[in-house]
C-alpha positions in Angstrom: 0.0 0.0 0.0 1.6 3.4 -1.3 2.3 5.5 2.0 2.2 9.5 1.0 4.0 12.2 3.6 2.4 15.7 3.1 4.9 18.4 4.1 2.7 21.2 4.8 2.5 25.4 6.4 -0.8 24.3 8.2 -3.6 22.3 8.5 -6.7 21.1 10.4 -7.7 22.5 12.8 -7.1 25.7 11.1 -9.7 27.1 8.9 -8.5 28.5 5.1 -8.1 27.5 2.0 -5.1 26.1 2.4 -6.4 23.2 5.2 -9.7 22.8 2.9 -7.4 21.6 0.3 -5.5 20.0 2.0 -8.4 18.1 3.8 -10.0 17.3 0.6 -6.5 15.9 -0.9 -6.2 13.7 1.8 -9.8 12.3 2.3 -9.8 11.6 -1.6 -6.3 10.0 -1.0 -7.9 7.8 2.2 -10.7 6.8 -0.3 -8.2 5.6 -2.8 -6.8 3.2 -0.5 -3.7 5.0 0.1 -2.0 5.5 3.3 -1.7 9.4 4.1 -0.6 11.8 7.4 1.0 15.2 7.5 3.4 17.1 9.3 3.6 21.0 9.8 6.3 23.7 10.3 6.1 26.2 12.9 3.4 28.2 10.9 0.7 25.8 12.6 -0.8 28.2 15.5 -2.8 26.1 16.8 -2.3 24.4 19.7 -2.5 20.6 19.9 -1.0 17.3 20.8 2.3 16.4 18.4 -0.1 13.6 16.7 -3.2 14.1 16.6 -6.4 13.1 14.3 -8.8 16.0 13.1 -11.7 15.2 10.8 -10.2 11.5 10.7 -6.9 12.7 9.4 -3.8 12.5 11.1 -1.4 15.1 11.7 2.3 15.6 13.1 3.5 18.7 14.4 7.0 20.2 14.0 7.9 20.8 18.2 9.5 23.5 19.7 8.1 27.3 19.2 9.3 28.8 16.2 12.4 31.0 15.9 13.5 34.6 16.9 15.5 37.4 15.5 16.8 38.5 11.9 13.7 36.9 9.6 16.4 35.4 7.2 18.2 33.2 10.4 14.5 33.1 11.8 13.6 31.0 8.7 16.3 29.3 8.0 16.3 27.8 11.9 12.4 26.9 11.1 13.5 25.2 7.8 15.8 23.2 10.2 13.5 22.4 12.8 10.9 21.3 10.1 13.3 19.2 9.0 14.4 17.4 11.5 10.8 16.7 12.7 9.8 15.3 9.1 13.5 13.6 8.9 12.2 11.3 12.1 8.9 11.0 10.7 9.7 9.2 7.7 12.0 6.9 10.1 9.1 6.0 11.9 6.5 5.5 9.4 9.0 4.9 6.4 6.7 6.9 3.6 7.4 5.9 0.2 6.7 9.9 -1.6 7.3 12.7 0.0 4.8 15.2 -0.9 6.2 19.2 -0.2 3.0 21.9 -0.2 4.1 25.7 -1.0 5.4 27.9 0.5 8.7 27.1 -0.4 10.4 26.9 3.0 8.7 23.5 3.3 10.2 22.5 -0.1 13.7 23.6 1.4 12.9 21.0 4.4 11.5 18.3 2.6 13.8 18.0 -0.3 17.0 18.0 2.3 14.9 14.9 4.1 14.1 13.5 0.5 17.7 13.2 -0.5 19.2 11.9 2.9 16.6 9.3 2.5 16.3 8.4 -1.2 12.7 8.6 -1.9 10.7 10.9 -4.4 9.6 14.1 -3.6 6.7 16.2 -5.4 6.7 19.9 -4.4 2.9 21.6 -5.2 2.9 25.3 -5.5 -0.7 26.7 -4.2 0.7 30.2 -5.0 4.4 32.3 -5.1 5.1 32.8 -1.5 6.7 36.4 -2.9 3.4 37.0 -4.4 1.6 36.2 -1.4 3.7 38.7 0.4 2.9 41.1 -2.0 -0.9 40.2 -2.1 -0.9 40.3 2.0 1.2 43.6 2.4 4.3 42.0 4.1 6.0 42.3 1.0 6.9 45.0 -1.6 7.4 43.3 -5.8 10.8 43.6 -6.8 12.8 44.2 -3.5 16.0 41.9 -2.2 13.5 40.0 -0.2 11.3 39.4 -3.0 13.7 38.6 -5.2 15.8 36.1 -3.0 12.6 34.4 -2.7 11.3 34.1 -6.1 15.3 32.7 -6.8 14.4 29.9 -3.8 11.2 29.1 -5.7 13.0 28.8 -8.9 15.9 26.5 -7.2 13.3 24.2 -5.2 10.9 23.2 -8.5 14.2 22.6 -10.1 15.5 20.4 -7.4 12.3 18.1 -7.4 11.7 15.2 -8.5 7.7 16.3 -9.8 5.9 19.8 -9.5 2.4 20.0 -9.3 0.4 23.6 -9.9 -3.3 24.5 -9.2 -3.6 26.3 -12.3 -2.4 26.8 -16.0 -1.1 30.8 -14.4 1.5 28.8 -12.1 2.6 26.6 -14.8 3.0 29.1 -17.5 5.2 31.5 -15.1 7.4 28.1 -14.6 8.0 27.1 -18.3 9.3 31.0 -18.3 11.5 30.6 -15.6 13.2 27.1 -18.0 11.7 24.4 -16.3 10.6 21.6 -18.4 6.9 21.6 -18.8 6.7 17.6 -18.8 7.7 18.0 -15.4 5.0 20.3 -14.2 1.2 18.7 -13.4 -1.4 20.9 -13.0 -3.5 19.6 -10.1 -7.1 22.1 -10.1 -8.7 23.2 -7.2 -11.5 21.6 -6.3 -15.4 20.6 -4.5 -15.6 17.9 -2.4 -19.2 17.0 -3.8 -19.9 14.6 -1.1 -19.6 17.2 1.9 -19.9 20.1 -0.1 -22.1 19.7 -2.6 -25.8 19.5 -1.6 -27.3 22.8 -0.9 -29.0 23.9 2.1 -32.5 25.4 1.8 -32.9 29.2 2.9 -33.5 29.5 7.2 -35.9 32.1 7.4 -35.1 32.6 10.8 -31.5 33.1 9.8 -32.6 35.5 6.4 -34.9 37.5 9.9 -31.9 37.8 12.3 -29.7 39.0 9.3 -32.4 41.6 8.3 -32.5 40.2 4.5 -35.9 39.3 4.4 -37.1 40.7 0.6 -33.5 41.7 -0.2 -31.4 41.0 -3.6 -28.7 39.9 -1.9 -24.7 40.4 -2.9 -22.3 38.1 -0.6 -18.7 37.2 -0.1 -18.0 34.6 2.0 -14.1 34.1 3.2 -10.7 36.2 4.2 -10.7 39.6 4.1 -6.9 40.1 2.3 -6.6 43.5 0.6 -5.8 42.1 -2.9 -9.6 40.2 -2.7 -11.0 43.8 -3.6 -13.6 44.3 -0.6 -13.1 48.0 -0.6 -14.2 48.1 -4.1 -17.2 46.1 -3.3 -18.5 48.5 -0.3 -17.6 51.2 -2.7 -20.1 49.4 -5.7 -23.0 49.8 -3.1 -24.0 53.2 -3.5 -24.7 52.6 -6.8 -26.0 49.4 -6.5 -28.6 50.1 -4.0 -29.6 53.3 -6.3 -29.9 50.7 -9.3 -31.6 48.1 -7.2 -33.2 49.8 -4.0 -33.3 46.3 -2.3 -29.9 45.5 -2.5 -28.0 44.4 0.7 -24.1 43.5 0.5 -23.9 40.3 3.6 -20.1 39.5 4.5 -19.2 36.6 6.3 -15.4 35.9 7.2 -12.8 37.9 9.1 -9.0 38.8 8.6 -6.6 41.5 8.3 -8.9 44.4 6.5 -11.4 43.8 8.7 -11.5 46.7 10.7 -10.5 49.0 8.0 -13.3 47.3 5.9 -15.9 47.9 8.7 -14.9 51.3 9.2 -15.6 52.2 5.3 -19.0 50.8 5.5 -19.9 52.5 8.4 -18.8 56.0 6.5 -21.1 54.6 3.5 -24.3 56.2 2.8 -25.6 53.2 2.4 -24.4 51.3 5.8 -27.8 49.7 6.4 -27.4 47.8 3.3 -23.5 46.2 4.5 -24.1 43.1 7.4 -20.8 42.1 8.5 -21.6 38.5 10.1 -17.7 37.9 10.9 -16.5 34.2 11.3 -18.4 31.5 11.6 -17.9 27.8 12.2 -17.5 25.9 8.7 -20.2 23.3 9.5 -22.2 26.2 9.5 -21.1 27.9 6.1 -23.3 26.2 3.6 -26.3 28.3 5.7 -25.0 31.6 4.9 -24.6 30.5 0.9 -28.2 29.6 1.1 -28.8 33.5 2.2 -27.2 35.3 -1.1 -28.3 35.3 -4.7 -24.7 36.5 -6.2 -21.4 35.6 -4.4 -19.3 38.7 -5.8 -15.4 38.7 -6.1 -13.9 41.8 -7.2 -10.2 40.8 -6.5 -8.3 43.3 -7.4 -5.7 43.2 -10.5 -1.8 42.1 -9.7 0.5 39.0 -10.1 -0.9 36.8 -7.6 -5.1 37.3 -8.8 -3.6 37.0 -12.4 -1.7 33.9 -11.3 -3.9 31.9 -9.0 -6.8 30.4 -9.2 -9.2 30.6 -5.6 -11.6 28.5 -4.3 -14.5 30.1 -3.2 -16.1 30.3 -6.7 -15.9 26.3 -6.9 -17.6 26.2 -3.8 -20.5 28.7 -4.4 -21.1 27.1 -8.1 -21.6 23.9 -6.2 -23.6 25.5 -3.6 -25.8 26.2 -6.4 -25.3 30.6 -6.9 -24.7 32.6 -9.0 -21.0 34.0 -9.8 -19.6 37.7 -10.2 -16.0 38.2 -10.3 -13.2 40.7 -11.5 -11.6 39.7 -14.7 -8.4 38.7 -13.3 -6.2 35.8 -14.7 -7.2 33.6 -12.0 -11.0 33.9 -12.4 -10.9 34.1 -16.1 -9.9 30.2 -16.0 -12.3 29.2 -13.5 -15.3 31.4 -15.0 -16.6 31.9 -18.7 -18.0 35.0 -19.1 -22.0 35.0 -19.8 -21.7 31.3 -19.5 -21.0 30.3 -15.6 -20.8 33.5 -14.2 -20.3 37.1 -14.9 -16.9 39.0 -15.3 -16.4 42.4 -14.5 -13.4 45.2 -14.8 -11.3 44.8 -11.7 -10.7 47.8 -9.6 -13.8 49.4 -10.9 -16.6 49.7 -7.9 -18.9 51.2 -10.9 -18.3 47.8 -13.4 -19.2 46.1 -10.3 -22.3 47.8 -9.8 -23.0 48.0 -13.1 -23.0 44.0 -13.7 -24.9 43.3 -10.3 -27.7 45.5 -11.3 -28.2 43.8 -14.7 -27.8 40.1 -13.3 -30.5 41.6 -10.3 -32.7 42.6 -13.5 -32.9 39.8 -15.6 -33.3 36.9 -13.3 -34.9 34.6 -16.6 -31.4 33.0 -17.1 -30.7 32.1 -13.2 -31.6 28.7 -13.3 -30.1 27.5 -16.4 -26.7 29.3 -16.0 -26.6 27.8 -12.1 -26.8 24.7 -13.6 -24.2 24.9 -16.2 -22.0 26.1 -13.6 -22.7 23.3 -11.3 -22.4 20.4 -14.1 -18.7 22.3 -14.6 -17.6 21.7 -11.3 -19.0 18.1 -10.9 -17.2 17.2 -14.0 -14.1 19.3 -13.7 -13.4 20.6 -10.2 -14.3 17.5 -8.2 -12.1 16.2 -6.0 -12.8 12.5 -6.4 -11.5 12.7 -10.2 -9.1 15.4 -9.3 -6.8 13.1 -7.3 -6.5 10.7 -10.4 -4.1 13.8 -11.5 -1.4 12.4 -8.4 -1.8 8.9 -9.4 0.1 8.9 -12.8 3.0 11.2 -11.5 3.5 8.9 -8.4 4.0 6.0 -10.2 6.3 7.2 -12.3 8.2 8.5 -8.8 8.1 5.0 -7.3 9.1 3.2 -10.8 12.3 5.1 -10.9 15.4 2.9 -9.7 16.0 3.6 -5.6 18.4 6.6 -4.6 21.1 5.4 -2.2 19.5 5.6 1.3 21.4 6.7 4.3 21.8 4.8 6.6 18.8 4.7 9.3 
């Protein structure tokens, strides 16, 4: 039975889209018949038992707290740590791939545990941990730090043994950068359908206590990041609501802008029409999706939205609603314009209004489009035929002859 070690930033119990993925890859992997656990760095804040099981999946954590001082030593002390934690994991468990998730200071760890040990390693890139900076505002494009990254990134795909991409952005940016595009798979985001994919009916009591009863309702549910383009979306309201008198904007998530977020609404004209719900439990999540017509994502326009594909849209298209979203790179290959969802100029709060208002006033096509959208996911996004992507480039891993193993 094939034994896969995922080398990961975080994970269960943590909510994002990271852990989602990396619960769904997992579970899928389980269903497969494969043998599966994970191990993560220092970045894991939560607190927890150094093996534990969450959601039937087990986990190993890196010990220790993570490191002080100058961030390049502080990093390069994690990497170490990480290291040593997943070099005495595979001695235990004996794993037969080694499976690295971005960012690329797990790469650095995994690939130094790889080699000691002989055995295959697969590094999958989520997104450019210099772009993520960038996209989070702890990083500025183009400065040393940026740059000494994006040459790590470079150095780690070239050092595996297998890449794997959630999108054709990532991949294209690689073949750039020289590496060999038969090395690259391009492993999708996706739905689990099974847990995911049946939609709740509306709660009236919930639509009451959120004051939408009777409303054409605009939502975003997930992590409020600058480069997702919330301020825009507060700023589409005023002439939204002028377009469409009934329109509310609900918000359901938390994170960084949040504050700065809340504080523009309140300063809206129009601050009756924004309910900020903040985070809620994701057993609960499928509830609020059954409160909004249009899930809207106006992500703003820059390297990372032009190179990465999200999630979210996957997960409201199975949920059954309707899909706005800027006309970034990333959306542009998860959406078709007119077909299963609506694109929109990004950075353009009157675009957005403009194609909420005509989707609000010609609700004829609802139906069918929500449809179409959900057939696309089933057939493309799920995660039960997404993991057949992994099985081909495994085998090929395990059918290459042995490295020379240190010795245990």
């Amino acid at each position: 039975m094939t034994r896969i070690l995922h080398v990961l930033d975080h994970s269960l119990p943590l909510h994002s889209g990271y852990t989602f993925r990396t619960r769904a890859i997992l579970r899928a992997q389980m269903a497969k018949g494969w043998e599966v656990r994970g191990i993560t760095g220092h970045r894991h804040a939560a607190q927890g038992a150094q093996e534990e099981v969450v959601d039937g999946l087990t986990f190993h954590r890196t010990p220790g707290e993570p490191a002080s001082g100058n961030p390049l030593i502080r990093e390069w002390r994690d990497i170490s740590a990480h290291a040593d934690a997943i070099d005495a994991l595979v001695r235990a468990w004996r794993p037969d791939v080694i499976h690295a998730h971005s960012p690329v200071l797990n790469a650095i760890a995994a690939q130094r545990v790889a080699k000691r040990h002989g055995l295959p390693m697969i590094y999958e890139i989520r997104a450019f941990w210099e772009d993520a900076a960038v996209g989070n505002g702890t990083g500025v494009e183009g400065n040393p730090r940026y740059w000494l990254t994006r040459q790590l990134e470079t150095h780690a795909v070239r050092a595996a043994d297998a890449v794997a991409v959630i999108c054709e952005g990532l991949r294209g940016d690689l073949i750039a950068r020289g590496v060999d595009a038969d090395k690259i798979v391009v492993s999708p985001n996706g739905v689990d359908m099974d847990q995911f994919g049946t939609p709740v009916d509306r709660d009236p009591a919930l639509t009451a206590k959120l004051g939408l009863e009777g409303a054409d309702v605009v939502g975003f549910i997930g992590s409020f990041y600058d480069y997702e383009g919330l301020d825009d979306l507060i700023a589409a309201m005023p002439r939204l609501v002028r377009a469409r008198p009934r329109a509310k904007l609900l918000l359901v998530g938390g994170g960084p802008r949040e504050q700065a977020l809340r504080d523009q609404a309140m300063a809206s004209p129009f601050a009756d029409h924004i309910v900020f719900v903040g985070r809620v439990p994701h057993d609960q999540v499928e509830h609020y999706y059954a409160q909004v017509d249009i899930l809207a994502y106006p992500r703003k326009a820059m390297r990372l939205t032009d190179l990465v594909t999200p999630l979210k849209p996957l997960e409201a298209m199975a949920q059954g609603r309707l899909v706005a979203a800027s006309s970034v790179g990333g959306h542009r290959e998860l959406i078709e314009d007119g077909v299963t969802g609506t694109l929109f100029a990004p950075d353009d709060p009157a675009a957005i209004a403009a194609a909420l208002a005509g989707l609000f006033a010609n609700r004829d096509g609802w139906d069918a489009r929500r449809a179409v959208a959900r057939a696309f996911v089933e057939r493309e996004r799920n995660w039960s035929s997404n993991i057949m992507r992994y099985e081909p480039v495994y085998q090929r891993l395990l059918a290459r002859p042995s490295r020379t193993r240190a010795a245990a």
